[in-house]
Backbone as numpy.savetxt, mean C-alpha at the origin, in Angstrom:
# Nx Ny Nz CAx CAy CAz Cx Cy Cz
9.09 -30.90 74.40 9.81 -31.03 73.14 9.91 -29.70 72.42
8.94 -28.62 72.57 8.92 -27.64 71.62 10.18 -26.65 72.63
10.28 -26.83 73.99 11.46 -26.10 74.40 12.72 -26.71 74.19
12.71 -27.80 74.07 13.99 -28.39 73.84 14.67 -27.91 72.06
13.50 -27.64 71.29 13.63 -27.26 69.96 14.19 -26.04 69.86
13.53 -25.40 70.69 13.77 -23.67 71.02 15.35 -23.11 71.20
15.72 -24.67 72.06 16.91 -24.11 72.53 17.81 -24.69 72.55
18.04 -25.78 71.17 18.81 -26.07 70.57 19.83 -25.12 69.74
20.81 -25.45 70.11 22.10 -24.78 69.67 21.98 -24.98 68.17
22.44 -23.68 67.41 22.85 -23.68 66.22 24.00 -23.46 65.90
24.65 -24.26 64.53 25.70 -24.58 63.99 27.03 -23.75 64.04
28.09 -23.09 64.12 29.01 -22.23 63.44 28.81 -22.42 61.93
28.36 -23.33 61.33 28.07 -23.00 59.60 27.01 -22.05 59.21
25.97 -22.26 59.93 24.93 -21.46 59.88 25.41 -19.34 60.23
25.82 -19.22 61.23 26.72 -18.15 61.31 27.79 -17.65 60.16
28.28 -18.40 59.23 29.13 -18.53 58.06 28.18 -17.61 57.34
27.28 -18.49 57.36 26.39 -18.30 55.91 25.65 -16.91 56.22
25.47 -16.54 57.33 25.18 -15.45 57.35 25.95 -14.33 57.14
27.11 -14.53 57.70 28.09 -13.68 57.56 28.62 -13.06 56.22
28.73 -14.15 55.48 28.36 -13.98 54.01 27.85 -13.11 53.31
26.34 -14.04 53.73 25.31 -13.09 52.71 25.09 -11.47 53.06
25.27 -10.97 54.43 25.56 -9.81 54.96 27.07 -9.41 54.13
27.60 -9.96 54.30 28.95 -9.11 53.48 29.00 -9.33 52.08
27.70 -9.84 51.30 28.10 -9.31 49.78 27.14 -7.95 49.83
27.60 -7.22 48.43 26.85 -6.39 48.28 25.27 -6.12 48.09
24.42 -5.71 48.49 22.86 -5.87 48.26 22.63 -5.66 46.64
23.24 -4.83 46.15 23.26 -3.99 45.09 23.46 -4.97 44.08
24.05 -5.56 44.04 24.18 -7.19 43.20 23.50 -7.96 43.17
23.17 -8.39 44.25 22.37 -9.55 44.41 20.69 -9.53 43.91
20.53 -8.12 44.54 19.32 -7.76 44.16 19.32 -6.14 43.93
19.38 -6.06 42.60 19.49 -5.05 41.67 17.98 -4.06 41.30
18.49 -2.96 41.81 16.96 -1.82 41.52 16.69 -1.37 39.80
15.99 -2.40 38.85 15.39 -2.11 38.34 15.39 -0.17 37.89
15.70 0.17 36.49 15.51 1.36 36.58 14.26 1.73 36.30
13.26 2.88 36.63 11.73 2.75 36.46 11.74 4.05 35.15
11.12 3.90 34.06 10.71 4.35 33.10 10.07 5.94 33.37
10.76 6.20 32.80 10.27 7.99 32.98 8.71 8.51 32.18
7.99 9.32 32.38 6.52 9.68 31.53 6.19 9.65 30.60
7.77 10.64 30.08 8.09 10.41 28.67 7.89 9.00 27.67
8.82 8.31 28.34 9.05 6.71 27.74 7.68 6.08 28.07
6.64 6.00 28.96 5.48 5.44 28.87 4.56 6.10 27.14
4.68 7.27 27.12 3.83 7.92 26.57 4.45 7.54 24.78
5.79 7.32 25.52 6.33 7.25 23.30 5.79 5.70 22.70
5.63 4.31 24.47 5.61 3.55 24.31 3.45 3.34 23.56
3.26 4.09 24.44 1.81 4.11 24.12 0.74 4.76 22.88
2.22 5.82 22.19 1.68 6.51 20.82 2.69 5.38 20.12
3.56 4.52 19.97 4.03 3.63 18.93 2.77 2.44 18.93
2.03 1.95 20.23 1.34 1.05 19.93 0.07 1.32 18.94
-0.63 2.77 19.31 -1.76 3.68 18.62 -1.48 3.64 17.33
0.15 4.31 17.22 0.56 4.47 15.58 0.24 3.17 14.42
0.91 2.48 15.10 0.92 0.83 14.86 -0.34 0.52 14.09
-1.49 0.44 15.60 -2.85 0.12 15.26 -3.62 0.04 14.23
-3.12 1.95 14.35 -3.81 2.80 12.72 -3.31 2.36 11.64
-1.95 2.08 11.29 -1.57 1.37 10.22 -2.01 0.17 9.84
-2.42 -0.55 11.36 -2.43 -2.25 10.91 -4.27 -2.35 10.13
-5.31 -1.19 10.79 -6.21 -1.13 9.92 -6.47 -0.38 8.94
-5.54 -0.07 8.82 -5.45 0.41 7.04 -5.08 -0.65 6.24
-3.62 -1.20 6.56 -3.79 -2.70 6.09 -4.67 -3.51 5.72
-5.45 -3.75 6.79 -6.53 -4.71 6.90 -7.74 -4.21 5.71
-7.68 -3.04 5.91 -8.97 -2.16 5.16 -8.54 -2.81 3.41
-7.02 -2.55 3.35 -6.79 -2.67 1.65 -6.88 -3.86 1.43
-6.39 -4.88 2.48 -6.50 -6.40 1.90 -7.56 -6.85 1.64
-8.54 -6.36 2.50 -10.01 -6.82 2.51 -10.46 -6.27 0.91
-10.12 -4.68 0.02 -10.50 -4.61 -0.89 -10.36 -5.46 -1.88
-9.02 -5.63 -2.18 -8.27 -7.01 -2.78 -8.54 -8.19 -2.90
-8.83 -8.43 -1.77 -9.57 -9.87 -1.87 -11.35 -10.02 -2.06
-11.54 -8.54 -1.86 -13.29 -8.92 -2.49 -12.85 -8.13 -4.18
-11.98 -7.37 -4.87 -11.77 -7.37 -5.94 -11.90 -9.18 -6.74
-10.89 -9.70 -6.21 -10.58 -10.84 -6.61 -12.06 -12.11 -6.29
-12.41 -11.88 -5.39 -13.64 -12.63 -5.55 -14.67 -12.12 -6.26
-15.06 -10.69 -6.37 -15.90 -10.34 -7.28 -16.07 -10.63 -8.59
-14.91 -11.19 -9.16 -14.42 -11.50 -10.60 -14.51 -12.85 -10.54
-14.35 -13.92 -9.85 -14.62 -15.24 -10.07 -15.19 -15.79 -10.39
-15.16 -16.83 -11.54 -13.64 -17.10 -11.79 -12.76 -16.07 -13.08
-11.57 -16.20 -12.96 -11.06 -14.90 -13.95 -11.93 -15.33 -15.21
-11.33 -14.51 -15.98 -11.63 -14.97 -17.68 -10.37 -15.90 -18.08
-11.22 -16.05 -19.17 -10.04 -17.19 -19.44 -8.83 -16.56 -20.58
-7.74 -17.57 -20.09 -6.47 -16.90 -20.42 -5.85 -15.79 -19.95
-6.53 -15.40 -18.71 -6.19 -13.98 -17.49 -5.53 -15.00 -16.61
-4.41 -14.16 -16.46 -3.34 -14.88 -15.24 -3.75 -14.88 -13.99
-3.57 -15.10 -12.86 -4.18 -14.11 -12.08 -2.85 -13.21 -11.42
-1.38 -13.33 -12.05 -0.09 -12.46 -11.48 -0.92 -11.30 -12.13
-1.61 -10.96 -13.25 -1.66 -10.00 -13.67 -2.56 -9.50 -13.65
-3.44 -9.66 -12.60 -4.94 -8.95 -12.02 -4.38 -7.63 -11.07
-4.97 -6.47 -11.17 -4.64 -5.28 -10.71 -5.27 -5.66 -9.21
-5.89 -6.21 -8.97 -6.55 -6.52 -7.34 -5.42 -7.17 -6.46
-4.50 -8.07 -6.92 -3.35 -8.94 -6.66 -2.29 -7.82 -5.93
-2.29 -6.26 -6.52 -1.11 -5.29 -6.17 -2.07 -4.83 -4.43
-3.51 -5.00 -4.66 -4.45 -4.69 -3.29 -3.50 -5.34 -2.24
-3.48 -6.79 -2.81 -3.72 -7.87 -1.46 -2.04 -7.85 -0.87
-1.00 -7.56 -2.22 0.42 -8.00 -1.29 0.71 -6.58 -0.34
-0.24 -5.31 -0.79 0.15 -4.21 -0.14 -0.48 -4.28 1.08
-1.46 -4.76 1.21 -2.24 -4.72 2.33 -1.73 -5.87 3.37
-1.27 -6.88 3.04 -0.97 -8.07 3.47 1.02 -7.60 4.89
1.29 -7.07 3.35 2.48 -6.47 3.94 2.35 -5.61 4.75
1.66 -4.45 4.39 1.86 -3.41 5.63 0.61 -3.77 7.21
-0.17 -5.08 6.77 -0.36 -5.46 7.84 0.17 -6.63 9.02
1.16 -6.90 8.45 2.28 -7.66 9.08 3.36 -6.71 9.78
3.96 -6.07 9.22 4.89 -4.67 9.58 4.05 -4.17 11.04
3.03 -3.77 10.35 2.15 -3.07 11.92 1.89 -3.80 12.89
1.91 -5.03 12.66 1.15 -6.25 13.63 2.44 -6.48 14.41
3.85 -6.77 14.03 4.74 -6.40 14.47 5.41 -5.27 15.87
4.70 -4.49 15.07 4.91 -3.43 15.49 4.22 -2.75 16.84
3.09 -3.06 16.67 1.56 -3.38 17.92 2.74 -4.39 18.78
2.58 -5.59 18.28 2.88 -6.45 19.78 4.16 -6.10 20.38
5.32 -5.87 19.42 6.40 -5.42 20.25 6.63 -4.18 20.76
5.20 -3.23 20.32 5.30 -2.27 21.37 4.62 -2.75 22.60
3.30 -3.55 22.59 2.51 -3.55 23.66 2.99 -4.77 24.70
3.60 -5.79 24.13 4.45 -7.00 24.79 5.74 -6.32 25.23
6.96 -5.70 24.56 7.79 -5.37 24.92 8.99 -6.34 24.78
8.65 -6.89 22.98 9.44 -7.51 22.61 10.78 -7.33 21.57
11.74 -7.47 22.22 12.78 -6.60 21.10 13.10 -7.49 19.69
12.85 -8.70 19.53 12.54 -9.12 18.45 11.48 -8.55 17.44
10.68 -8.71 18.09 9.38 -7.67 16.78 9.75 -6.54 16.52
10.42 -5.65 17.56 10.55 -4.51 17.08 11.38 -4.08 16.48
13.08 -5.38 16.31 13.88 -5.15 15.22 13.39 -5.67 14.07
12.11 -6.62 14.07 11.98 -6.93 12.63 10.84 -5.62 12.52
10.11 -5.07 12.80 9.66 -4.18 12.40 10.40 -2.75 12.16
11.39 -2.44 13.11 12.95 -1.44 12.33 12.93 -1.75 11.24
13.43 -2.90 11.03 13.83 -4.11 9.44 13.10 -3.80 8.36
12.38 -3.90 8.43 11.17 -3.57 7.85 10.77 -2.64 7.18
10.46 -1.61 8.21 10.28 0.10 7.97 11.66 0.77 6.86
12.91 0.16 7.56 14.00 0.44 6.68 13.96 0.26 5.20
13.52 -1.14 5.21 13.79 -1.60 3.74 12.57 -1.43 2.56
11.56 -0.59 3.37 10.23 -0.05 2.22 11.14 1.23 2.07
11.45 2.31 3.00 11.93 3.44 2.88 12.99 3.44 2.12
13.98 2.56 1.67 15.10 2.25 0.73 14.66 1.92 -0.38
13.32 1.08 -0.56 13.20 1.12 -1.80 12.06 1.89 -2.22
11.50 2.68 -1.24 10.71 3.70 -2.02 11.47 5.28 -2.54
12.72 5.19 -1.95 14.13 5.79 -2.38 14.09 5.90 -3.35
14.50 4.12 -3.36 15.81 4.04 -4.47 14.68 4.26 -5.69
12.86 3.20 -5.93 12.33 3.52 -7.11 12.09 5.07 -7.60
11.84 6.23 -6.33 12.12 7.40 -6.64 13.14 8.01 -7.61
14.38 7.58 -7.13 15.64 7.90 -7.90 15.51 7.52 -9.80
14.67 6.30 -9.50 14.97 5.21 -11.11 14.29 5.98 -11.94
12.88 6.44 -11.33 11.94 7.37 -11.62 12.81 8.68 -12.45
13.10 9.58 -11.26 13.68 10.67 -12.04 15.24 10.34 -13.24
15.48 8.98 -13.40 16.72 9.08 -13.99 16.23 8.23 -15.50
14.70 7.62 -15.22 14.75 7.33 -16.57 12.58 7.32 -16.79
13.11 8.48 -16.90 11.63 9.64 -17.12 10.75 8.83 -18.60
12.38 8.73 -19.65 11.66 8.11 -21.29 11.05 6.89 -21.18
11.79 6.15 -20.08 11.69 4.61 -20.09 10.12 4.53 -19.51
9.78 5.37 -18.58 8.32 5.24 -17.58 7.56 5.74 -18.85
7.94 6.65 -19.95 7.09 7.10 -20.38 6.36 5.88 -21.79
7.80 5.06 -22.23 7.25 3.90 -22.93 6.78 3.07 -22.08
7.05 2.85 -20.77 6.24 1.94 -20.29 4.66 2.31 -19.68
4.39 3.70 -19.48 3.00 3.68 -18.95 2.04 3.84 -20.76
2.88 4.28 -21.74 2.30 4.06 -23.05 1.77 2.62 -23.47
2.79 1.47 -22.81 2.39 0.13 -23.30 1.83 -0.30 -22.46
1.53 0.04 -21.12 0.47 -0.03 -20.10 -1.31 0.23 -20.54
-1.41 1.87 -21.41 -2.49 2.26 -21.97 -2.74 1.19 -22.98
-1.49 0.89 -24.28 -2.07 0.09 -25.18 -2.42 -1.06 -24.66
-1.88 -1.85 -23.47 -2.61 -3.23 -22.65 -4.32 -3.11 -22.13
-4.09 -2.07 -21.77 -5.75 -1.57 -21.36 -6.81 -1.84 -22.54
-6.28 -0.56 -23.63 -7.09 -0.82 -24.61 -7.27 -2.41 -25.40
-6.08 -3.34 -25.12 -6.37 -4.40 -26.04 -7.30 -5.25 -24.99
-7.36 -5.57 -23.80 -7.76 -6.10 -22.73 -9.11 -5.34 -22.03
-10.10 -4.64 -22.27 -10.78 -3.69 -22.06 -11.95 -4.36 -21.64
-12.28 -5.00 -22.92 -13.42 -5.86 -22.15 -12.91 -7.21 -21.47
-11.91 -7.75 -21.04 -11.74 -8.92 -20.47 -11.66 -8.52 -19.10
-11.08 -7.10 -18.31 -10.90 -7.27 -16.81 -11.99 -6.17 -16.53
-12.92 -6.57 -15.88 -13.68 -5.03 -15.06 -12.81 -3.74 -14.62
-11.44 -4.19 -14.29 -10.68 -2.96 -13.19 -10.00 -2.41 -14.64
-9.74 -3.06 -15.64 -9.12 -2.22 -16.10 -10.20 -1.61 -17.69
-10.97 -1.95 -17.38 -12.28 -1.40 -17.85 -12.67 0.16 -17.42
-13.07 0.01 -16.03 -12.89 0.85 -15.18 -12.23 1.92 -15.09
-10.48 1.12 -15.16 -9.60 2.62 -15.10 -10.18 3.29 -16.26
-10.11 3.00 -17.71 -9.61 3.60 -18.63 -11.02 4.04 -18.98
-12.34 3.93 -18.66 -13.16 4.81 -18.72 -12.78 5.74 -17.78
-12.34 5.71 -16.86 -12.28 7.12 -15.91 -11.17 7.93 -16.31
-10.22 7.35 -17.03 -9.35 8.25 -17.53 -9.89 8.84 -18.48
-10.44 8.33 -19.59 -11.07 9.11 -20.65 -12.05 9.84 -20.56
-12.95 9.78 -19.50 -13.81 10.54 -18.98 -13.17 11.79 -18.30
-12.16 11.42 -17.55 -12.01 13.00 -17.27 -10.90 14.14 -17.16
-10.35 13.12 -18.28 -9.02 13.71 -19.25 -10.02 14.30 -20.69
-10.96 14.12 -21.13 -11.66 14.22 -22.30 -10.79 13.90 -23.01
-10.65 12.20 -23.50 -9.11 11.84 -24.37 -10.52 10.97 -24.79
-9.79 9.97 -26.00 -10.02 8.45 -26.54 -9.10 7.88 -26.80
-8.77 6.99 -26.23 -7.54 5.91 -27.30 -6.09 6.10 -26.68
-5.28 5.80 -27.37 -3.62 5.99 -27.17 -2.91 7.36 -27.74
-3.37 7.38 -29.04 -2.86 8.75 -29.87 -3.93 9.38 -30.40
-5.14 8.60 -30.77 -6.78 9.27 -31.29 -7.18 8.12 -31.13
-8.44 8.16 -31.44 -9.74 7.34 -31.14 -9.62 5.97 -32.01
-8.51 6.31 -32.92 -8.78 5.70 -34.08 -7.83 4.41 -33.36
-7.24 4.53 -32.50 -6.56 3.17 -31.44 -7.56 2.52 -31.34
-8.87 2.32 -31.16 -9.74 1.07 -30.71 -10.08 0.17 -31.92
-9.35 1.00 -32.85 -9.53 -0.28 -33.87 -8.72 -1.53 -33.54
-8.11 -1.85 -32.77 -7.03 -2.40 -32.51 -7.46 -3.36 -31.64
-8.60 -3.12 -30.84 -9.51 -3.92 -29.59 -10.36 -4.80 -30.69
-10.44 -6.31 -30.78 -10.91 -6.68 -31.35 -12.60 -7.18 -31.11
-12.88 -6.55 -30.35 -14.47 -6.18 -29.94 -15.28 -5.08 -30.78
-14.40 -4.04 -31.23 -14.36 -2.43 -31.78 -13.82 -2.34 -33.32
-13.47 -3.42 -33.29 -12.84 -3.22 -35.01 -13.75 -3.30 -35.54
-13.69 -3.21 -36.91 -15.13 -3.03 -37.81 -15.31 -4.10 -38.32
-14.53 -4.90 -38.70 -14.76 -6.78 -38.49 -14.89 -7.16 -37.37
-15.70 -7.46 -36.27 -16.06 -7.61 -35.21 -17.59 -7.94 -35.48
-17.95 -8.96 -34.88 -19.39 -9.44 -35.18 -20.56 -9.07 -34.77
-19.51 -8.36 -33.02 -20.70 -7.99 -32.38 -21.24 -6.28 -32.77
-22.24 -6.13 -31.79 -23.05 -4.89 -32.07 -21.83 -3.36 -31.79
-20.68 -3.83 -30.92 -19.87 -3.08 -30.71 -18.72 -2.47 -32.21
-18.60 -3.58 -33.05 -17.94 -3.10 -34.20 -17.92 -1.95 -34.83
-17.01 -1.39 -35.10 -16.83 0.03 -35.49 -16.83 0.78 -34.75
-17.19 0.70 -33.45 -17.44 1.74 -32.37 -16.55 1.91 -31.32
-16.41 2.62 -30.26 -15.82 3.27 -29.06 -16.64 3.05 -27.86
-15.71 3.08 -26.81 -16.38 2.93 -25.00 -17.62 4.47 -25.64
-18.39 4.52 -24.21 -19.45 5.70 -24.16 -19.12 6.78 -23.38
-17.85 6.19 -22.87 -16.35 7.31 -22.00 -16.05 8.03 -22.94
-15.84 8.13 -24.30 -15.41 8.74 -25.20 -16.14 9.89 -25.61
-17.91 9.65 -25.56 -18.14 10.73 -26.35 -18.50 11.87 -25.23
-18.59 13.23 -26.20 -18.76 14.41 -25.76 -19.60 14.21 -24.81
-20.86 14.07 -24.73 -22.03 14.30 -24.01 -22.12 12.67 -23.76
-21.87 12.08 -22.72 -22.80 10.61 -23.23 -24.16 10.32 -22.17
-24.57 11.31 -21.54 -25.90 11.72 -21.08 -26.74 12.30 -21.89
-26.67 12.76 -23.14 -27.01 13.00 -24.42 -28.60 14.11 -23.69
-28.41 14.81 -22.69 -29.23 15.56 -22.30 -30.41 14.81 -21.07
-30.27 13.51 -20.77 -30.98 12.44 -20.06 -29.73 12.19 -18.25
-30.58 11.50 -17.90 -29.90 11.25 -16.59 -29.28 10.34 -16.18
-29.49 8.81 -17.80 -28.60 7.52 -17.74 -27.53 7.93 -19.01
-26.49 7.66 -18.76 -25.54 7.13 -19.68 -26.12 6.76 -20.74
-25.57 6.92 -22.24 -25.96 6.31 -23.07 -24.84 5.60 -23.54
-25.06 4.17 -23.25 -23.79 3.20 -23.67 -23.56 2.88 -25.05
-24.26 3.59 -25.63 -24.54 3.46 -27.52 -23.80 4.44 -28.22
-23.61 5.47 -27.47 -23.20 7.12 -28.03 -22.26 6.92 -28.91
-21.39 5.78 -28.71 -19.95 5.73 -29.67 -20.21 4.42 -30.60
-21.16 4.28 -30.96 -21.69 2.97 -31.61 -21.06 3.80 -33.47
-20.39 2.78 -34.13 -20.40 3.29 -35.42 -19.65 4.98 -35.80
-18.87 5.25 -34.51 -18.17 6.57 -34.59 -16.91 5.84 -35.72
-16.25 5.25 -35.72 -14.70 4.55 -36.53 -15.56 4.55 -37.87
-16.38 4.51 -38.39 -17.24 4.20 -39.99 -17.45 5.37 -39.99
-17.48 6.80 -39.39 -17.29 7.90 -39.76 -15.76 8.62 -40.24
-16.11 9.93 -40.74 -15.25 10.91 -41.13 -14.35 11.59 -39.65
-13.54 12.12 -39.95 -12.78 12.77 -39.04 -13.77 13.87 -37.82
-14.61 14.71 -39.41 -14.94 16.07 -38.37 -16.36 15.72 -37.98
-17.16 14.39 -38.28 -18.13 13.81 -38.46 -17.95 13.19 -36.82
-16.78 12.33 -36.71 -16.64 11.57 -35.08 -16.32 12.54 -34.43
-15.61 13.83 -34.82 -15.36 14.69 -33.51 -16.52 15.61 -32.89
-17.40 15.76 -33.82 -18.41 16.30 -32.88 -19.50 15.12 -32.15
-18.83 14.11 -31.86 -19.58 13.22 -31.37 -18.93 12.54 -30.20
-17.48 12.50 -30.37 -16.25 11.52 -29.21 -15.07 12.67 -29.18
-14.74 12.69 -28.39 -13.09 12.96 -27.96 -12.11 12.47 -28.91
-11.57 12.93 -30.07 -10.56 12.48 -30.91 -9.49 12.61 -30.39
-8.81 13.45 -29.60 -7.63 13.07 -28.96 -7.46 11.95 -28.03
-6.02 11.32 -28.73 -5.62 10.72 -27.35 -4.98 10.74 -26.03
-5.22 9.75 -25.07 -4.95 9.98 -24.02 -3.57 10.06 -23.54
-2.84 9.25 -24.14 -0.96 9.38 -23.90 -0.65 10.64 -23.04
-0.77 12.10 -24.42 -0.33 13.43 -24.14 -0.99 13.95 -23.03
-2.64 13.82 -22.94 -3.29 14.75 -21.93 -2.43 13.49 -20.83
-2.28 12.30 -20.59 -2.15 11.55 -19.41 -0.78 12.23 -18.66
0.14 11.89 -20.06 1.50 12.75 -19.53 1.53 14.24 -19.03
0.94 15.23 -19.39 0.26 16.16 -19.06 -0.03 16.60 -17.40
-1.16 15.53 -17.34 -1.32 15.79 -16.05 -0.43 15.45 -14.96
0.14 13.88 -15.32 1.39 13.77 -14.42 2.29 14.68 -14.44
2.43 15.79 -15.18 3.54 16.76 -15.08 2.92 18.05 -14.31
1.54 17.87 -13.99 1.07 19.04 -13.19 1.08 18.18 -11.82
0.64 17.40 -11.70 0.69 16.51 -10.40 2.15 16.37 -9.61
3.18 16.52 -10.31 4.77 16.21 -10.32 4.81 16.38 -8.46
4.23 17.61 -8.05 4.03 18.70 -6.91 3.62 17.96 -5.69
2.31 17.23 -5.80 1.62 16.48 -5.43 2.03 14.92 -5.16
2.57 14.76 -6.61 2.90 13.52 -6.00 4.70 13.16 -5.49
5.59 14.39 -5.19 6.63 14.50 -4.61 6.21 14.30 -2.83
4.78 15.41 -3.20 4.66 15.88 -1.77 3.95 14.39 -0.76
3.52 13.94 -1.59 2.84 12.46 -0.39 4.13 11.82 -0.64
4.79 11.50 -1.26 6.28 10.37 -1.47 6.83 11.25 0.00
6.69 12.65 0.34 7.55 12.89 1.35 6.86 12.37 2.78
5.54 12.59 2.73 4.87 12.56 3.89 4.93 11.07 4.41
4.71 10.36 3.32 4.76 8.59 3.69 6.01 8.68 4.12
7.46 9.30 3.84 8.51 8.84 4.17 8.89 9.25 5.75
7.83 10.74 5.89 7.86 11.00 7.01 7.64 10.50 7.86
6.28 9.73 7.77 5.13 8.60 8.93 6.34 7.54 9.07
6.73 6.73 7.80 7.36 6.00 8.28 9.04 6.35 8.97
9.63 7.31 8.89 10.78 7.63 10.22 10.06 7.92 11.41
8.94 8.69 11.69 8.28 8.84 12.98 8.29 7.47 13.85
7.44 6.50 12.92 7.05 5.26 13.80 8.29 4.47 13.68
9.61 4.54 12.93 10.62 3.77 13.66 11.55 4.89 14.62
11.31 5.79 14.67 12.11 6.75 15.79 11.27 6.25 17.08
9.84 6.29 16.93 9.27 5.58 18.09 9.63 4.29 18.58
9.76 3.63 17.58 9.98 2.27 18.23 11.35 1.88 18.23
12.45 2.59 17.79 13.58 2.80 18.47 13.94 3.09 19.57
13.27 4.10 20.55 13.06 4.56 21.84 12.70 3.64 22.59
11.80 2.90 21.91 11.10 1.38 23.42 12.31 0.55 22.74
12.81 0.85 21.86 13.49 -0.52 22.17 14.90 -0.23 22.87
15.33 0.60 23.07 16.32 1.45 23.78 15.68 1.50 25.56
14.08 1.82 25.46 13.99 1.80 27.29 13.99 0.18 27.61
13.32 -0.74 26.84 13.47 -1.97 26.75 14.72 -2.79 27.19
15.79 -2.41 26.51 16.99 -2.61 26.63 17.79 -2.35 28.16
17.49 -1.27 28.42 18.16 -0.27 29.45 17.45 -0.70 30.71
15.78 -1.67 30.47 15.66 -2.06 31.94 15.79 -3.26 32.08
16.06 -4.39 30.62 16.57 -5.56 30.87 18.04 -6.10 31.42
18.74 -4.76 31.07 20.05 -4.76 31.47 20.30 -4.74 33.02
């Protein structure tokens, strides 16, 4: 039986079909793949690195943000929480760790979806870190009433948020300022007014005064106790009578330099890593085709 199998005649269809598949082109049927040059491995393998580094920086800020925000729990009362300074931590961190995460898998998967939403992406921070640039230089007065009613929010809110406690001792500490226009702004904090019940009445943060190590190695949180129930030349040899507004504006006008020069560098990082991931998505393209 196995010779009779052997030498069984085959079909004229069978001959067809060969004839055929010999006379189409190989080149069609089964198509050579183009293979990725050193270059294109290496752009593919510094976009995933780039990525990385961004996505734990991300991670790094959200994590601050969200232990800001738990550190404070529960808020105070009548504190929003839209208007907790820890809240600007978590959407920055949140965001630019999505962008990168993006950005990681559709470099390291080799997916052209992630990597147009991460294009997408990259585009539309760089447009609007543009365009708020532009708003910036075109309405200089408007930033300047608004970081003024920013300071007076601080001072009225001072003791209700730790962070913004925080800032505005460190500003006054090392601006040597007090207050909004003079010292004489904390009358206005109703902790510090001189009708105020507590031990703080009449007085100023310990950011304010001249010395508030008073020659010792702790802080003295008392130093500005009862400075506002003094005379003019009486509180100034004791607190910082200027306010902070002018020295604040001040320094942002020496910084101007500085802070042009990182607005450029961020804008730089971010064209690098979409020129990178433009390229994979271009070799991407070119070997799915």
């Amino acid at each position: 039986q196995a010779s009779r199998l052997v030498e069984l005649p085959y079909s004229s269809f069978d001959d067809n079909e060969d004839d055929d598949v010999t006379e189409q082109d190989p080149g069609v049927w089964y198509p050579d793949p183009p293979k990725l040059s050193p270059f294109s491995h290496c752009v593919r393998y510094l976009a995933f690195l780039w990525n990385l580094l961004f996505l734990l920086l991300g991670l790094l800020t959200l994590a601050v943000g969200v232990w800001g925000l738990l550190a404070k729990s529960p808020l105070p009362r009548g504190v929003p929480l839209s208007s907790d300074p820890m809240l600007l931590f978590v959407l920055a961190g949140l965001g630019a760790s999505a962008v990168s995460l993006a950005g990681c898998l559709g470099a390291f998967r080799a997916s052209p979806c992630l990597l147009r939403f991460f294009l997408g992406a990259v585009l539309a921070f760089g447009g609007l870190e543009v365009l708020g640039g532009l708003l910036l230089l075109l309405a200089r007065r408007r930033l300047r009433d608004a970081l003024r009613d920013l300071l007076l929010l601080c001072l009225l809110r001072y003791q209700e948020d730790p962070d913004l406690q925080f800032l505005v001792d460190e500003v006054q500490r090392s601006l040597q300022c007090c207050g909004l226009e003079s010292y004489r702004d904390w009358e206005s904090n109703p902790y510090f007014n001189c009708s105020a019940p507590g031990v703080q009445a009449c007085g100023v943060p310990a950011s304010c005064c001249q010395d508030p190590l008073e020659n010792g190695s702790v802080p003295n949180i008392q130093c500005g106790f009862g400075v506002l129930g003094l005379g003019a030349a009486a509180a100034g040899a004791v607190v910082h009578t200027e306010g902070c507004g002018a020295a604040l504006g001040a320094w942002l006008r020496g910084q101007a330099g500085a802070i042009a020069a990182g607005a450029t560098i961020l804008l730089l990082l971010e064209a690098v890593g979409a020129l990178m991931a433009l390229r994979v998505l271009r070799d991407i393209t070119a070997v799915r085709v």
